[in-house]
Steps between C-alpha positions, in 0.01 A plus 500: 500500500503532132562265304541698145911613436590765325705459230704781324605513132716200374409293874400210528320297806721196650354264745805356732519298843686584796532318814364622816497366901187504695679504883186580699150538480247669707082389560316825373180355715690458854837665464685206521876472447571200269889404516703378209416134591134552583425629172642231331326253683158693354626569144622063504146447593305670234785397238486162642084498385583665151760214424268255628202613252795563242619155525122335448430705183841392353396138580200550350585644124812362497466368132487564161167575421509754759768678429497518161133676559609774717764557255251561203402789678129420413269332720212237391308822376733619250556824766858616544652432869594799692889479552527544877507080542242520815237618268528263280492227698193613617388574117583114476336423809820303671394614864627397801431535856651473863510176737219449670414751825773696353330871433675717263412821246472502174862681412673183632346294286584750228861464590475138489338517181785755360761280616360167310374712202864588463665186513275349306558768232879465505438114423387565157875583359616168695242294370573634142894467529424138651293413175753635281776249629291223526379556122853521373693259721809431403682165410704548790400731775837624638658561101280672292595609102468814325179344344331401824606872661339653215198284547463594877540876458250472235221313711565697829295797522773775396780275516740694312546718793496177788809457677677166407492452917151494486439220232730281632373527828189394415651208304661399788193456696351347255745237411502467961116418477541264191809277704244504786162390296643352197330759278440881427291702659158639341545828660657709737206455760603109496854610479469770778245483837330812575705768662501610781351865622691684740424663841432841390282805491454616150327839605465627162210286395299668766323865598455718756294271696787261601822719460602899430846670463549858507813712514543709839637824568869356451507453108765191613223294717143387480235293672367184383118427630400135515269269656630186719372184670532533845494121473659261342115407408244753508206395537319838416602838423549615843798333476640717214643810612627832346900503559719806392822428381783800491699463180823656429561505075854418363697791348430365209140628438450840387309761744227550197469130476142377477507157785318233420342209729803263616596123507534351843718225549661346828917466516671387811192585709469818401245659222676636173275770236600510168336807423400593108561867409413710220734808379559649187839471345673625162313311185788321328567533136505202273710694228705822472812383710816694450645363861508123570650280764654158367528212752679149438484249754829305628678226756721670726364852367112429526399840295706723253349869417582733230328773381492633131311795341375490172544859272307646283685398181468124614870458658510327901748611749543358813514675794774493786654160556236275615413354822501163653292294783724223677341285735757205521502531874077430483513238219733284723320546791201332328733252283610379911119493619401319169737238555415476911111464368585228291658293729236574785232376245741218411518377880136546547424281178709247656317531853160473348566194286648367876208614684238377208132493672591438846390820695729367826818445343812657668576705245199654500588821690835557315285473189291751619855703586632450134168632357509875720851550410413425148226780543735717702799534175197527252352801691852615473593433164130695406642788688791496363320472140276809606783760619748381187172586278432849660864601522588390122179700362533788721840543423399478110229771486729704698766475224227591243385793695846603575556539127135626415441232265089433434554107419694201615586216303593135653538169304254259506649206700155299563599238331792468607539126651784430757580140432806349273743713617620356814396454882641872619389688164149325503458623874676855424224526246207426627544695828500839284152576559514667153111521515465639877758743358313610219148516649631726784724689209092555344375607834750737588529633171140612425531706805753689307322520203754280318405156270688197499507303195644122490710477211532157334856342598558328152804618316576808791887365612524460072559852408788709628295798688666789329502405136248222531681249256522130592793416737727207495586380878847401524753474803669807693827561432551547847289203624639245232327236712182576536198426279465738225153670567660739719678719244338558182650679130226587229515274161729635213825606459425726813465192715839320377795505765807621349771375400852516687530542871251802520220688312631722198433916634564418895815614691431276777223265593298490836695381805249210554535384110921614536604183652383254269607646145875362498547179282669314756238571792320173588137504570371547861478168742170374522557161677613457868757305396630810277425726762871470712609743716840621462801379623379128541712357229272339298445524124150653354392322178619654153145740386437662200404802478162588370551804311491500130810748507741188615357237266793328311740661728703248738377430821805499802421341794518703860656341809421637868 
């Protein structure tokens, strides 16, 4: 199978990840039928020695010196490390080997390797970002000024473009290990213990020796070639075996895709592939846009579309009326499962401060209870997470392919920190997934051949959209009381209300804004005391009304 793809004029190559199923497998030796189940068991058992070997070389180079020499990218010698992370391990000479009697090839060590190498790799931006707060820790670690924000973005290795989340995360740990030890940590490998490696198969750090993958006659299916224990621990190669493993590829991957070696990983007793794929897509354009997609982020409306096209004598018109993305119904689903996790972890707090170290006390086993149900509304509130994600960036690059536009533009909501604004807003915030959203928005639009660009969310709600001049929030004259941001005029003489009981030029106002324009109207009840029904015989309390159109006139009082 080759591995070279053509690419045609203005493509581009794109490496993406689908997930596959291996349901069966089949011993190319003997013939043998290997269920579902059975080939679990045998992919468990060779993951179960790459994790192992995984695990020790964490252990082992689990510290600073370590890491911040494989992230030099030059060995003792001055020589440049290859980039796949198994060979430069071995560069480095961090080996490892199997338990004793255990007899395995050299490609599972290689995976072992691969998986280490890689975790060990992604520690370098932690260990900088833990640095950077510990150098500029702040006076008080849950306030932190203007200076001290500056001074953090600064130190952290491109700061500017951190998430706010992500700093004070870490300062939160922090400030958890210094209540616990009575001082700061020197680093995040005293402030973090080595991670764990998972039970995988990371295929792609081997060769043809250990696994192959080749397309069949269907262009929607292929078979996987691997080598398995037979054992849980071989004792020689005789108890490896060649197992073929029928593969059937999502929709998703193109017939002209070029397959690469998957990831094996176990789920629910059965063996998942998340199969890399090569294809070539439309090269997108970094300039040259006449056709672009905006997209503002909301509450109740999570995303707001428009598109616009830009002329060739510099004017923008927008095109159609826009588009919207509600997912109320979703938000409150997870706004009800946030709260139910809380108060699970809340009771299981309170049962482990009970139970303390005694391994026999009764409440052992309802512990034990509280802590699967807490994993049980996580795995569903990650679900939920994932399909909100998909469906809110599918349904945007289908809006920007609908109206042919090459580039879509979202605000920039990273930093955006859901605290100080109350209990509901603070949850309805943070459960937006705005980043899941806009990573999948990425994925799915390079497909398409279309860029995203974040757009910086300072001054964007300032401007009036169609004549971009400031705009002075003030209250709707149909909604006299509610807050003012809701219903906006531009600055200037444009922006004044009128005089008299209704704008100068207008025959009649909007039915919504009609019933609130006479001088004797009183304002809407907002108390439940206000709130009678009719008929009961009691008297509301005399209101003003809030218009500027009734000021100085005199105010009767109503009776029901």
């Amino acid at each position: 199978m080759s591995r070279k793809l053509p690419l045609g004029e203005g493509e581009t190559a794109r490496t993406a990840c689908a997930r596959g199923l291996l349901r069966a497998g089949v011993v190319a030796k003997t013939g043998e039928v290997l269920s579902a189940a059975a080939l679990a068991e045998r992919v468990g058992w060779a993951a179960g020695l790459v994790s192992g070997m995984a695990a020790e070389l964490l252990a082992a180079h689990w510290n600073a010196a370590d890491v911040g020499m494989l992230a030099s990218g030059v060995d003792g010698g001055g020589r440049t490390l290859p980039s796949k992370a198994w060979m430069a391990l071995r560069r480095l000479g961090w080996s490892v080997a199997p338990p004793g009697g255990v007899r395995v090839n050299d490609r599972i060590v290689r995976m072992a390797q691969e998986q280490a190498g890689r975790m060990l790799r992604s520690a370098t931006w932690r260990a900088g970002l833990t640095a950077a707060v510990l150098t500029t820790w702040p006076a008080e670690a849950g306030k932190r000024t203007a200076e001290e924000w500056d001074a953090v973005r600064e130190a952290v290795p491109g700061g500017r473009h951190v998430p706010s989340s992500v700093i004070n995360s870490r300062t939160r740990q922090i400030a958890a290990f210094t209540k616990k030890h009575g001082r700061l940590p020197a680093d995040v490998f005293e402030l973090e213990a080595a991670p764990g490696s998972a039970r995988m198969l990371s295929l792609a750090a081997c060769d043809g020796q250990q696994a192959i993958i080749a397309r069949g006659d269907d262009p929607g299916r292929a078979l996987l070639r691997l080598q398995l224990p037979t054992r849980p621990d071989p004792r020689s190669y005789r108890d490896w075996t060649w197992v073929e493993c029928p593969l059937t590829l999502p929709p998703t991957v193109p017939p002209g895709a070029v397959l690469h070696l998957p990831t094996l990983r176990l789920h629910r007793g059965r063996v998942r592939a998340d199969l890399a794929y090569t294809h070539a897509v439309t090269r997108t354009r970094r300039s040259g846009h006449t056709v672009a997609l905006g997209v503002d982020w909301g509450l109740n409306t999570l995303l707001s579309a428009g598109t616009v096209r830009l002329h060739d004598d510099g004017s923008i018109t927008a095109l159609g009326s826009g588009a919207q993305f509600r997912a109320a119904g979703v938000l409150a689903k997870q706004h009800r499962l946030c709260r139910l996790s809380e108060h699970l972890h809340a009771k299981a707090d309170h049962h482990q401060r009970l139970i303390g170290d005694n391994a026999e006390h009764p409440l052992g086993a309802r512990h034990e209870v509280l802590r699967q149900e807490i994993r049980r509304v996580s795995a569903r509130r990650s679900n939920l997470n994932d399909a909100l994600a998909q469906s809110a960036a599918r349904w945007t690059v289908d809006q920007a392919i609908a109206a042919g536009a090459s580039v879509i533009y979202v605000e920039d909501l990273r930093s955006l920190e859901a605290r100080g604004m109350g209990r509901t807003l603070n949850t309805r915030l943070s459960q937006q997934i705005r980043g899941q959203i806009v990573d999948r928005m990425r994925h799915l639009a390079a497909e398409a051949g279309i860029a995203v660009v974040t757009v910086p969310a300072r001054n964007t709600s300032r401007h009036c959209p169609r004549c971009l001049v400031p705009l002075r929030h003030r209250k709707a004259p149909d909604q006299p009381a509610a807050p003012g941001w809701k219903w906006a005029r531009p600055l200037g003489p444009a922006g004044q209300r009128p005089e008299g009981h209704a704008p100068p030029g207008r025959r009649r106002l909007p039915r919504a804004a009609h019933r609130h324009q006479d001088v004797t109207t009183i304002s809407t009840p907002t108390s439940r005391q206000a709130a009678t029904r009719s008929g009961t015989g009691r008297r509301l309390p005399p209101a003003r009304s809030r218009h500027p159109s009734t000021m100085g006139t005199t105010h009767t009082r109503h009776h029901v």
